[in-house]
C-alpha positions in Angstrom: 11.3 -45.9 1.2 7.6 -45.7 0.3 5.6 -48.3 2.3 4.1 -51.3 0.0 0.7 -51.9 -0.7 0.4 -54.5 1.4 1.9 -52.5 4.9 -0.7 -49.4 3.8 -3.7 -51.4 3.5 -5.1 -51.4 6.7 -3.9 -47.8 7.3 -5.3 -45.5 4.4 -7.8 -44.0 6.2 -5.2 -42.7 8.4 -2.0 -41.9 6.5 -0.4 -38.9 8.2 3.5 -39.6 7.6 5.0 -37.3 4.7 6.5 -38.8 1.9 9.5 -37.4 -0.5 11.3 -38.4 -3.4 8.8 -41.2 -4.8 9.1 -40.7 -8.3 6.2 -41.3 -10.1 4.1 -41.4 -13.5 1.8 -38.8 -14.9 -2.1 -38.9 -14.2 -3.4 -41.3 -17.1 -5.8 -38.2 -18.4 -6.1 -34.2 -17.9 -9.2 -34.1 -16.6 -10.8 -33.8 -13.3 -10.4 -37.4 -11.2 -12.8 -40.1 -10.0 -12.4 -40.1 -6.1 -12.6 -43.8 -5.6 -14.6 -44.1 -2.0 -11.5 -46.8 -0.8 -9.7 -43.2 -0.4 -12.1 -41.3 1.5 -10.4 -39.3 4.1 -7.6 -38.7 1.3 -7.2 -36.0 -1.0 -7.5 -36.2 -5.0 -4.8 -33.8 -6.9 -7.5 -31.6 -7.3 -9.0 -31.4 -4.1 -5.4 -30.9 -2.6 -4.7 -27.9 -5.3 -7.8 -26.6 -4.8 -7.5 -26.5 -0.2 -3.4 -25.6 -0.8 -4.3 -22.9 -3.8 -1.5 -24.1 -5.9 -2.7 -25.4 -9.3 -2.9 -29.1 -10.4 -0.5 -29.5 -12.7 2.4 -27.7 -9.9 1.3 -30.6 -7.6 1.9 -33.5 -10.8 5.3 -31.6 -11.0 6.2 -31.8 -7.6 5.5 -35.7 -7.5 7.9 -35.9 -11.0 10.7 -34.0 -9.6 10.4 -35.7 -6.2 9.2 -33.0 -4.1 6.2 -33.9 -2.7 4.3 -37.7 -3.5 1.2 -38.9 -3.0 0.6 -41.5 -0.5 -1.5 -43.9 -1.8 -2.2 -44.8 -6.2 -5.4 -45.9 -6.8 -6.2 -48.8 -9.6 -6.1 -46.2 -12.1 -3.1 -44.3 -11.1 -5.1 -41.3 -9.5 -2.7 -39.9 -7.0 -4.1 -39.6 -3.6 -2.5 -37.2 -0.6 -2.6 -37.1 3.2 -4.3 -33.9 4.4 -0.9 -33.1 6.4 0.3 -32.5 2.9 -1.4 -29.8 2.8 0.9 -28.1 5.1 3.7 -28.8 3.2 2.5 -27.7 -0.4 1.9 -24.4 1.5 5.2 -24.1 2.7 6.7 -25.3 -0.7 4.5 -22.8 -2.4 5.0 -19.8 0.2 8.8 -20.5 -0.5 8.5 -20.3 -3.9 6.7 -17.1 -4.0 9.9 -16.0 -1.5 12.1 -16.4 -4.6 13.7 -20.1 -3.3 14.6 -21.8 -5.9 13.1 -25.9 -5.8 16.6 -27.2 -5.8 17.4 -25.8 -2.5 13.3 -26.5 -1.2 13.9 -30.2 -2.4 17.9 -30.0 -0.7 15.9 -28.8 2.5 13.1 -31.2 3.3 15.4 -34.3 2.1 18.0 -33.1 5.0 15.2 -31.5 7.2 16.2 -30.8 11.2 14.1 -28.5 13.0 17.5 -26.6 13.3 17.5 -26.0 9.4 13.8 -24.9 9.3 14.1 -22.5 12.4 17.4 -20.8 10.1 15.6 -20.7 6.7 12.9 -19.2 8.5 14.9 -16.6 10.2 16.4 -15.9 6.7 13.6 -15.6 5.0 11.5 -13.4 7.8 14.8 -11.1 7.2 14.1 -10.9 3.9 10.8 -10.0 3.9 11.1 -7.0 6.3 13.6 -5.8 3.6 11.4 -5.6 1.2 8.1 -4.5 3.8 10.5 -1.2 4.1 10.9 -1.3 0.4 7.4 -1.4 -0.3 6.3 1.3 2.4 8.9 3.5 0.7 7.5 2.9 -2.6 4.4 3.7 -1.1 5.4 6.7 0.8 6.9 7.8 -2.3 3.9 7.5 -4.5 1.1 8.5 -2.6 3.4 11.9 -2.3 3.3 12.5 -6.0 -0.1 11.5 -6.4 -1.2 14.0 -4.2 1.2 16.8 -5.5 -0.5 16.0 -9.6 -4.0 15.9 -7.8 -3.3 19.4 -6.7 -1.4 20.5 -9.9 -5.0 19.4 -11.7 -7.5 21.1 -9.0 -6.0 24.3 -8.7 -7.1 27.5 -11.1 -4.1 28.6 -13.1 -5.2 32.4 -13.3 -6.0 32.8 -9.9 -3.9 34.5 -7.2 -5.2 33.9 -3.3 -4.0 34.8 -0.4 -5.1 32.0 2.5 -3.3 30.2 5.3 -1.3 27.0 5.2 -0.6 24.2 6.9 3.3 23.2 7.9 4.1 20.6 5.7 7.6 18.3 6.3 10.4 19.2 4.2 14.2 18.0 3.9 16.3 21.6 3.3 19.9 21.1 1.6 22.7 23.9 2.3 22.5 27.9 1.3 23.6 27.7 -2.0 26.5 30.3 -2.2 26.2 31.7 -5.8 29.2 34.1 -5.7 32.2 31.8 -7.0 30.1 31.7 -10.3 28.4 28.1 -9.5 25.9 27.2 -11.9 22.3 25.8 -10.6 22.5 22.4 -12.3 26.3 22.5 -10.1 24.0 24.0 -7.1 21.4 20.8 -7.8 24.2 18.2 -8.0 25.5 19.2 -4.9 22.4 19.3 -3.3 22.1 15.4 -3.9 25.7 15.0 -3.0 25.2 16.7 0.3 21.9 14.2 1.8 24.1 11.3 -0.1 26.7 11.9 1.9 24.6 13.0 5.5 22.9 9.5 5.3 23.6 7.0 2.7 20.4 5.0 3.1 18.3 8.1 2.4 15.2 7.7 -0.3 16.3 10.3 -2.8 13.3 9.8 -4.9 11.1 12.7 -3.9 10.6 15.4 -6.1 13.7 19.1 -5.3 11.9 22.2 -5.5 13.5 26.0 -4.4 13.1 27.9 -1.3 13.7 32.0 -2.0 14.7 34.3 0.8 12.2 37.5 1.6 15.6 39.4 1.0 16.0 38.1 -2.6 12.2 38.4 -3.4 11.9 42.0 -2.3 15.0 43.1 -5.0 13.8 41.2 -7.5 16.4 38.5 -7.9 14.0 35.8 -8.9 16.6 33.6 -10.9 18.1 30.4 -8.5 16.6 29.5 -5.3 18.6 30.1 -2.3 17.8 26.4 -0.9 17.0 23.5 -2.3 14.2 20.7 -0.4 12.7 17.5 -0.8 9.0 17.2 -0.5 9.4 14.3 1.9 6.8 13.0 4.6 8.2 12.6 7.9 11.6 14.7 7.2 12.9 16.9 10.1 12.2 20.4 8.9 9.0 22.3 8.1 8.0 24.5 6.0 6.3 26.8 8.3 2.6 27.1 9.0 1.5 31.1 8.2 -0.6 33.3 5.9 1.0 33.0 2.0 0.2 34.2 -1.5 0.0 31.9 -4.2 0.0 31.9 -7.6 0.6 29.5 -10.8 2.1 29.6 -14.1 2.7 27.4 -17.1 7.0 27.0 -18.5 10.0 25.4 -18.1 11.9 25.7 -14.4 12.6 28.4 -13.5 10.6 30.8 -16.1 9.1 32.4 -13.6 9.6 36.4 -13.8 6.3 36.8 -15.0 4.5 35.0 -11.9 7.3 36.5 -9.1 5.5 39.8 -11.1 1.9 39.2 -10.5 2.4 38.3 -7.0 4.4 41.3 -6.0 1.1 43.4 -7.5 -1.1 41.0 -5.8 0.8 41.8 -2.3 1.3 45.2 -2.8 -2.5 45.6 -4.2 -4.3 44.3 -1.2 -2.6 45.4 1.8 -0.2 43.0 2.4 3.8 42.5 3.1 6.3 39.9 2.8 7.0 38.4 6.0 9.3 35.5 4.7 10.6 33.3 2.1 9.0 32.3 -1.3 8.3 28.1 -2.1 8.7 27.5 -5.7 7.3 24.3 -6.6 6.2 22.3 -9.5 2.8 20.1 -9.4 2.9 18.8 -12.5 6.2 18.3 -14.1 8.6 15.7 -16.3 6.7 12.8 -14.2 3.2 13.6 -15.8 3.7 16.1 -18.5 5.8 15.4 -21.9 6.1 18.7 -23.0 8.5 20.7 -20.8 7.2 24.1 -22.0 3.7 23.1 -20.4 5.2 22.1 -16.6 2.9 23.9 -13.8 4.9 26.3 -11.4 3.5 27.2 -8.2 5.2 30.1 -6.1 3.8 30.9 -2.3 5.1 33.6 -0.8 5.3 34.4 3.1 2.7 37.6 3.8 1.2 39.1 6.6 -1.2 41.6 6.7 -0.3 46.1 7.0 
């Protein structure tokens, strides 16, 4: 029960108890409240919005609905709060944002043990490092294709170099065994089905390009990669470190004759040799481009020099 005027006179200076389910009228007026110096050392609605950063009118609602009350009334029906409330309306509010609904907040504090809180807690800290992961993979995920368009945009479209990458991490599916008459959309599905069923928690978002064998590329058999792979940070295979020739074109997957073409020139042209497979990737595709006829295909092929 709230205490009476008469039991809180002598102690609202120093009102530290939290009070719940007071129901109580609206502020007589909108606007911002006279702070009556009998309340000093309380807070006005305002002043406990503005130090808990939830707005005025939540706070109004949470003393309507019974959630959290003010402790004292002044003669004009200001509410005024104890700055232990403060704690409190963060909580309530930091709950909120958690996705509790107020029924079970109000349910909580009206039964409150310190067994409860620990469990809700626990719950909710569970929660929350469900969706941290989320989030990192989301961010994994997009700072990936962010940097694979930043290249697709940097890069000059008619030029063919020869220079030395770096290793990056890939995620290689199964040789693709074309021979019973498989399709590549079939060779693609089954790409997906194969990590879906290695490890069902696996992010399956990143974008499947083709890996060619040097056998395949040196007879001219340029038409569905041998191997499938995820561009995927931290995955367990690499695409190797080495000396590669690279070139771009502009079509649909896998119209690439014409580049496979150039390249072979290039190689042949300026003392080099194929030493290895072929990476046939696409910087700017479906995600950024709406024409399909206009996707960017880049093709690095393993070299070394004669």
């Amino acid at each position: 029960m709230e205490p009476s005027k008469k039991q809180t006179e002598g102690l609202k200076y120093d009102i530290t108890k939290l009070h719940y389910g007071q129901k109580s009228a609206d502020e007589p007026n909108s606007g911002e409240e006279h702070h009556d110096s009998k309340y000093n050392g309380l807070f006005s609605v305002s002043e406990l919005a503005k130090f808990a950063r939830v707005t005025r009118s939540a706070l109004i609602f949470y003393d309507n609905i019974g959630l959290v009350a003010p402790v004292e009334r002044g003669d004009n029906n200001y509410r005024y709060y104890s700055p232990h409330q403060i704690t409190s309306t963060n909580l309530i509010n930091t709950l909120q944002e958690l996705n509790v609904p107020l029924k079970k907040i109000m349910e909580l504090i009206k039964h409150r043990t310190p067994e409860s809180i620990v469990s809700l807690f626990s719950k909710q800290s569970e929660q929350i490092d469900r969706r941290i992961d989320k989030l990192l993979r989301a961010q994994k995920l997009l700072l990936t294709l962010k940097g694979i368009i930043e290249e697709g945009l940097s890069v000059d479209e008619e030029k063919i170099e020869v220079g030395w990458n770096e290793e990056e991490s890939i995620l290689v599916g199964p040789q693709i065994d074309y021979s019973g008459g498989i399709s590549i959309e079939e060779a693609f599905f089954n790409f997906y089905k194969h990590w879906s069923a290695v490890d069902s928690d696996l992010d399956l978002k990143y974008p499947v390009w083709g890996i060619f064998s040097e056998e395949r590329i040196k007879r001219g058999d340029w038409v569905g990669p041998d191997k499938f792979y995820f561009k995927m940070p931290d995955a367990p295979y690499r695409k190797p470190a080495g000396l590669y020739v690279t070139g771009y074109t502009r079509g649909y997957y896998g119209q690439s004759d014409a580049l496979y073409k150039r390249l072979m020139a290039y190689i042949e042209g300026n003392g080099l040799e194929i030493s290895g497979p072929a990476f046939e990737t696409y910087p700017l595709n479906e995600i950024s481009i709406t024409n399909p006829c206009d996707y960017l295909m880049r093709i690095s092929i393993t070299v070394k020099r004669r």
